[in-house]
C-alpha positions in Angstrom: 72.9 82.8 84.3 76.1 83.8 84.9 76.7 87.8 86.5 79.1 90.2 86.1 82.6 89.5 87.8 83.2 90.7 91.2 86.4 92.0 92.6 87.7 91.4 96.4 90.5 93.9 97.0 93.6 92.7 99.3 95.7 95.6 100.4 97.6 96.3 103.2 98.9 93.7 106.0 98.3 90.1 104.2 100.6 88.6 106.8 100.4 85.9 109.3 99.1 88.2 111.7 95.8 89.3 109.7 95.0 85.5 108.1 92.0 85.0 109.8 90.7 88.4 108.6 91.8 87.7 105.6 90.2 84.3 105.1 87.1 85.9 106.6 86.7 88.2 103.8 87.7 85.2 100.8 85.0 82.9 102.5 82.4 85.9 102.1 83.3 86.9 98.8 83.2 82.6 98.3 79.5 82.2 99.6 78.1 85.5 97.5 80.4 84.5 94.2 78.8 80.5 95.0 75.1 82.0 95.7 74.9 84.7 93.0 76.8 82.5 89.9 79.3 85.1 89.3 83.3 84.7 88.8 85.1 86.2 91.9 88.8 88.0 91.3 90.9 88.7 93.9 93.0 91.7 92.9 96.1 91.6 95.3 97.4 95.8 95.9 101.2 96.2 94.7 102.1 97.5 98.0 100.4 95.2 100.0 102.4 93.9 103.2 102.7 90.1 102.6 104.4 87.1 103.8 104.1 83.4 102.8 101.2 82.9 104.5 99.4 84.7 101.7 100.3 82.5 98.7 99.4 79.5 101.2 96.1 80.9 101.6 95.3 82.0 97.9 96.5 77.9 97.0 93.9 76.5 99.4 91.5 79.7 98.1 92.1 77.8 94.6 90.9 74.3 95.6 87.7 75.5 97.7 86.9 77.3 94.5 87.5 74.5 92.5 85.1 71.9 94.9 82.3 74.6 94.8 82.5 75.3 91.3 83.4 79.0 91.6 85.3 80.7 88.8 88.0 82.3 91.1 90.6 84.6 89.0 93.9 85.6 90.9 95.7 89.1 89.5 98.8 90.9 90.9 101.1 93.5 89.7 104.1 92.0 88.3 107.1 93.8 90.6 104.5 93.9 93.4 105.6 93.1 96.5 102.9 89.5 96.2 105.3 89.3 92.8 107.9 89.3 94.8 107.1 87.1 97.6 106.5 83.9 95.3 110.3 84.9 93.8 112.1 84.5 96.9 110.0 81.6 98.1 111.3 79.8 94.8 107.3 79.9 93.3 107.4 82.1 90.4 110.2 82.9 88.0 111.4 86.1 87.5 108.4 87.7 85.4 109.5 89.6 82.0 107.9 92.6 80.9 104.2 92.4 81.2 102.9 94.6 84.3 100.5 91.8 85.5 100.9 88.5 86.7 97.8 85.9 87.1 97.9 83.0 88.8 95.1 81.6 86.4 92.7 83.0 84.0 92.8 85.4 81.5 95.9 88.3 81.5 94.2 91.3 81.0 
């Protein structure tokens, strides 16, 4: 039976610097999503502080999910500064109109 969807909130620093707390928190959310049968969603803050090492992180977030058979949805403010980040890396095009990006999943 599958549950209701659970959100895990990234805000703030979502640099280099905080990975390792950062991946901390994923691989929690990963074992209750994985032991309760529920889809997980990260939902990435506008604001948040982020550097490349974020969208590297959410990729290899995507293929853990994948192997364990979790439904993982990824959602972001279009204009947000994660918006942004894939832009000048050269990973997303310029978005148009639409507030929210997803990385997969439904747009909601």
């Amino acid at each position: 039976m599958t549950k209701d969807l659970k959100t895990l909130r990234l805000e703030g620093a979502l640099t280099i610097k905080t990975v390792a707390e950062t991946r901390d928190r994923l691989l929690v959310a990963f074992e209750d999503a994985k032991a309760n049968k529920h889809p997980l969603e990260i939902d990435i803050a506008s604001d948040c502080d982020c550097d490349l090492t974020l969208p590297q992180l959410l990729l290899s977030a995507q293929k853990t999910a994948a192997k364990e058979g979790i439904d993982l949805r990824i959602r972001a403010d279009r204009g947000g500064r994660f918006s942004t980040t894939l832009e000048r890396a050269g990973l997303a095009a310029t978005a148009e109109g639409g507030s929210l990006m997803t990385m997969n999943g439904d747009q909601r």
